[in-house]
N, C-alpha and C positions, 0 to 999 in steps of 0.2 A: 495170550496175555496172562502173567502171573497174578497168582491171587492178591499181592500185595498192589499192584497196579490195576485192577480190578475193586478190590475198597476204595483206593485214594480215587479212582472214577468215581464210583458210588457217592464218597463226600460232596464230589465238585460239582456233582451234578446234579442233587436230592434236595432240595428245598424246602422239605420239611423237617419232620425234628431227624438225631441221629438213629443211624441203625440201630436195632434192638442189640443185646450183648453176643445172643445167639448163633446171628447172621453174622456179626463182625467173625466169632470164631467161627465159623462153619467157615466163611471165608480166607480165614488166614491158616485152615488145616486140622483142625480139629486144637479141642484144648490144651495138650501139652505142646502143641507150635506155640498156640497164640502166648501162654505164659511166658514161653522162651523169647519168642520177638520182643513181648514188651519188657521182660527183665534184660534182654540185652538192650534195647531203646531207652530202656532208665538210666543203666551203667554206661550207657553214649553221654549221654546227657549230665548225668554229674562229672564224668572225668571233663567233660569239655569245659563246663560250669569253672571245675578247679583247675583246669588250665587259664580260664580266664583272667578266674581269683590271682592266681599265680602269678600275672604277666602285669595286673594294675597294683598287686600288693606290692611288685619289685621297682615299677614306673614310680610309685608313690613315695618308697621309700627312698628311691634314689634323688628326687627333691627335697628332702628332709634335712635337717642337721639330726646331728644326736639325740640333741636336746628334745626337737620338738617333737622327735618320734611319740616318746613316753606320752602325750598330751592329744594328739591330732586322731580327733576322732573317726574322719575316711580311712586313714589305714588302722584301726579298731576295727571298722567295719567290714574291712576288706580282708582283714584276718580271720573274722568269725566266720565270712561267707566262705573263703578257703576252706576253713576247720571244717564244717559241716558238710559242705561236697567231697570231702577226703572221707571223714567220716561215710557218709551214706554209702560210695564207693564201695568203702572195704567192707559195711556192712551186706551189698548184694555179693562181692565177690566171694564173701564168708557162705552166706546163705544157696551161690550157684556149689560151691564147694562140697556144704552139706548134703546137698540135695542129689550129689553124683556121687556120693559113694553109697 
């Protein structure tokens, strides 16, 4: 059994509070794995976030006139939510860049 299936047991089956931080790394390899899993789990998670954004901002707009685009406060929101998982994205991808050379 891998470590990463090996935690996710741990979760499912510990009924009291969560593992200590210690244990979660020891478990998933020491600490420069564990950093690496969850920086690449974050950048999972924002790209998908802005594929989302992406997929309801285009749904949204395509019922719109022109007109009401400028006004209609859901694709305002669907635009900011976009912006900021674009955003955050290229901020890890920026920050995994740095950190490998």
């Amino acid at each position: 059994m891998d470590r990463t299936a090996r935690l996710d047991r741990l979760y499912h089956t510990h009924d009291g509070p969560p593992p200590k931080p210690e244990l979660r790394v020891a478990l998933l390899g020491g600490p420069g794995r564990a950093d690496a899993l969850r920086h690449a789990a974050t950048l999972h998670l924002h790209t998908s976030l802005a594929a989302e954004a992406r997929l309801a901002t285009s749904r949204r707009r395509g019922g719109l006139t022109a007109a009401t685009c400028r006004t209609d406060a859901w694709l305002s929101r669907l635009t900011a939510t976009l912006a900021h998982h674009r955003r955050a994205a290229v901020a890890l991808l920026d920050q995994r860049n740095a950190n490998s050379q």
